[in-house]
N, C-alpha and C positions, 0 to 999 in steps of 0.2 A: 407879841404874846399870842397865843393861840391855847386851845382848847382840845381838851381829852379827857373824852369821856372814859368813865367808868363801868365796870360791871354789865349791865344790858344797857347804857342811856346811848344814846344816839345823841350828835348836835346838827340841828337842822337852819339853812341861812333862808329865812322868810321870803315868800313869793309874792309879790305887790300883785294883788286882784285886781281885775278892775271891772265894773260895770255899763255897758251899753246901753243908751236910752233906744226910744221908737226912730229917733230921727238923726241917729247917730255921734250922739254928743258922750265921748266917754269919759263916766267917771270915776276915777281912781282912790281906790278902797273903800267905797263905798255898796261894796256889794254887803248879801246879807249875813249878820254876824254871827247866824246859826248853822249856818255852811262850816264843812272842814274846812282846816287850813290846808295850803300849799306850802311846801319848801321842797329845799333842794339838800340833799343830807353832805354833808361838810364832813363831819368824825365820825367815828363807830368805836363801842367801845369792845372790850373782849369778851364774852359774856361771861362764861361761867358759874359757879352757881349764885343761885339769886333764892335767897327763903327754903337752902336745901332743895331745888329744884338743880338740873344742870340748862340752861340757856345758850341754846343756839343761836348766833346771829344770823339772820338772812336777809340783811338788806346792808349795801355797799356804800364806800362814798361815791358820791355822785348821780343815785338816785334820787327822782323827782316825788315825792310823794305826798300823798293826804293823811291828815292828822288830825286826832279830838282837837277838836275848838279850845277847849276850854285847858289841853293836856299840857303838863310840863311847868317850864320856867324860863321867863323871857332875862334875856342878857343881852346890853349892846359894850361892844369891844373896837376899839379904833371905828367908832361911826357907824358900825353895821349890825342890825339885829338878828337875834340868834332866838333859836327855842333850844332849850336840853327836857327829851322827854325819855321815859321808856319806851323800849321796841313796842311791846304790849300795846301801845296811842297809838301805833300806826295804822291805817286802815288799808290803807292798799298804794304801792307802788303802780305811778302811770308811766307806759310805754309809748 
């Protein structure tokens, strides 16, 4: 089974955080929860229009990027967690 988005939603597959102590002990997703998230984008949907606007996509599969915290809807599929947000959540594409 897989996944296809709609409209402007993008699906994004989660980026496991992790946090460094002072003395190097790292801990995994334990960083802070008011930080964007990380993923790695999986689907794109077509845009078109969205509320009578026309919706450009400009971001790919296979980009890395940052996301509202709080944005979208978490789905896990065969074992692996996903977010499906609007393009709109996305905050910036890292290179």
């Amino acid at each position: 089974m897989k996944l296809v988005p709609l409209f402007d939603r993008v699906v994004l597959k989660k980026m496991v955080e992790e946090e460094t102590t002072a003395s190097g002990i790292v801990l995994p997703g334990q960083s802070d929860k008011e930080k964007p998230g990380q993923g790695e984008i999986i689907a794109v949907g077509p845009g078109g229009l969205v509320d009578g606007k026309e919706v450009k996509m400009q971001v790919k599969a296979g980009d890395k990027v940052l996301y509202s915290r709080y944005a979208g809807s978490d789905v896990e599929l065969d074992g692996v967690k996903y977010v499906v947000i609007k393009q709109s959540d996305i905050l910036a594409v890292m290179e």
